[in-house]
C-alpha positions in Angstrom: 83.7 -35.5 62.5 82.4 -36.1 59.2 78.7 -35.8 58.4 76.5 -37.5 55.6 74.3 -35.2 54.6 71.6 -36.0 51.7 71.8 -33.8 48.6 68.2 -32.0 48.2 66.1 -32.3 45.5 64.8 -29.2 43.9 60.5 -29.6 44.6 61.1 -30.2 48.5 64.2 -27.0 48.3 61.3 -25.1 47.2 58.8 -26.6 49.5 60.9 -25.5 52.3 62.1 -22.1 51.2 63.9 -20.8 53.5 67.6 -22.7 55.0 70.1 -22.1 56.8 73.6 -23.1 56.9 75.1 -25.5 59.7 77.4 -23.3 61.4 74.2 -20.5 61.1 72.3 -22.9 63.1 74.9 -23.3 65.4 75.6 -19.9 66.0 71.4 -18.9 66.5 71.4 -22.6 69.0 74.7 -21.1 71.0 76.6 -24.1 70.1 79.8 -25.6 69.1 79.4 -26.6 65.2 80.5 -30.2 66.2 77.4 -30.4 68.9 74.6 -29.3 65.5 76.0 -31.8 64.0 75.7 -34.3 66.7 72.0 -33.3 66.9 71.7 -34.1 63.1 73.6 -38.0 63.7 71.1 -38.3 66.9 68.4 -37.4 64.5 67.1 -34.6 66.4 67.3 -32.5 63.2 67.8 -32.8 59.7 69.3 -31.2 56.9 70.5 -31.3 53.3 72.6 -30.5 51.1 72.0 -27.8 48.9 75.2 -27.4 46.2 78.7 -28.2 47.3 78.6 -26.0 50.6 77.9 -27.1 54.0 74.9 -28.8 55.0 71.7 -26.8 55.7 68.8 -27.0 58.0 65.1 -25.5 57.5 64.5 -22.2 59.3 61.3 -23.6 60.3 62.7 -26.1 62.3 64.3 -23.6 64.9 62.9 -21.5 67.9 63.8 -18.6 69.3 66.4 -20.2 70.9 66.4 -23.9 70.4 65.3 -26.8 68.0 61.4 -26.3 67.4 59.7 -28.2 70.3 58.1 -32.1 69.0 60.3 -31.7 66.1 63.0 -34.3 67.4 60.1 -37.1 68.3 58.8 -36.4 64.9 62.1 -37.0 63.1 62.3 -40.2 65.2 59.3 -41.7 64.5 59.7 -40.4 60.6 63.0 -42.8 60.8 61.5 -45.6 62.5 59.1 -45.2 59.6 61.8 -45.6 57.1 61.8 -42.2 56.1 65.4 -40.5 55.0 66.4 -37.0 55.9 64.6 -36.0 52.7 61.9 -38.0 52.9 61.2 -36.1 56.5 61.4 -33.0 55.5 59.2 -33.2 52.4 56.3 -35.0 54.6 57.0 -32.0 56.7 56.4 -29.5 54.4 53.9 -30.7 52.2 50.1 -29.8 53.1 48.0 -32.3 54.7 44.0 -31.3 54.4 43.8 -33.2 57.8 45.7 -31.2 59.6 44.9 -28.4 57.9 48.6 -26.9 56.8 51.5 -28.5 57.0 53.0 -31.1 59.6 55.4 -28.4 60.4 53.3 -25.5 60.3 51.1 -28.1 63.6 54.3 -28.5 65.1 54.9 -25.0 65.2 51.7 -24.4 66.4 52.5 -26.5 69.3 50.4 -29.6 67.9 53.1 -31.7 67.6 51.4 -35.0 69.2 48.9 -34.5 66.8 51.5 -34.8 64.2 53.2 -37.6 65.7 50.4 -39.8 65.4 50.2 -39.0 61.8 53.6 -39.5 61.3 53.2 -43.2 63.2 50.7 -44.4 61.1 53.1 -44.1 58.2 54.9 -47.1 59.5 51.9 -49.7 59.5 
């Protein structure tokens, strides 16, 4: 199964600051590397490309045990937006006075409908 995986940019790397590599993911998740990367084609997370090695996903985007609850919504309604994989996890990362923090750092705080609606009104 081949995966296209967008090649970062350095200002949202550093945004994010912390990444870990597919088959990291997949090991912490308790799944098959082929099934992470079916949750990045369904959307349900996102990664890049950092270099020439495999495709990595933001720590932040991970529970104890699972992909960070409202995160997968998000990315959804980030896509239906028009946003790419990098464009996502930028708006993610990057502060938003309203909020206050970041989109992620709501999400993590369990406010992810809150951040939904946010990320819906990027589409009108």
């Amino acid at each position: 199964m081949t995966l296209t995986v967008a090649q970062i940019d350095r200002e949202t790397d550093q945004l994010v600051g912390e990444w870990l590599p597919l088959s990291a993911v997949a090991k912490k998740l308790g799944l098959s590397i082929g099934r992470t990367k079916q949750l990045i084609k369904d959307k349900k997370l996102v990664g890049a490309r950092r270099g020439s090695g495999e495709p990595q996903i933001p720590v932040r985007f991970l529970g104890p045990d699972d992909v960070l609850k409202g995160l997968p919504g998000t990315l959804t309604v980030l896509a239906d937006a028009g946003y790419d994989e990098v464009e996502s996890i930028r708006w993610l990362f990057t502060a938003d006075d309203s909020l206050p923090g970041t989109p992620i750092d709501a999400i993590s705080a369990g406010r992810h409908t809150e951040v939904k609606r946010r990320a819906q009104a990027l589409g009108f």
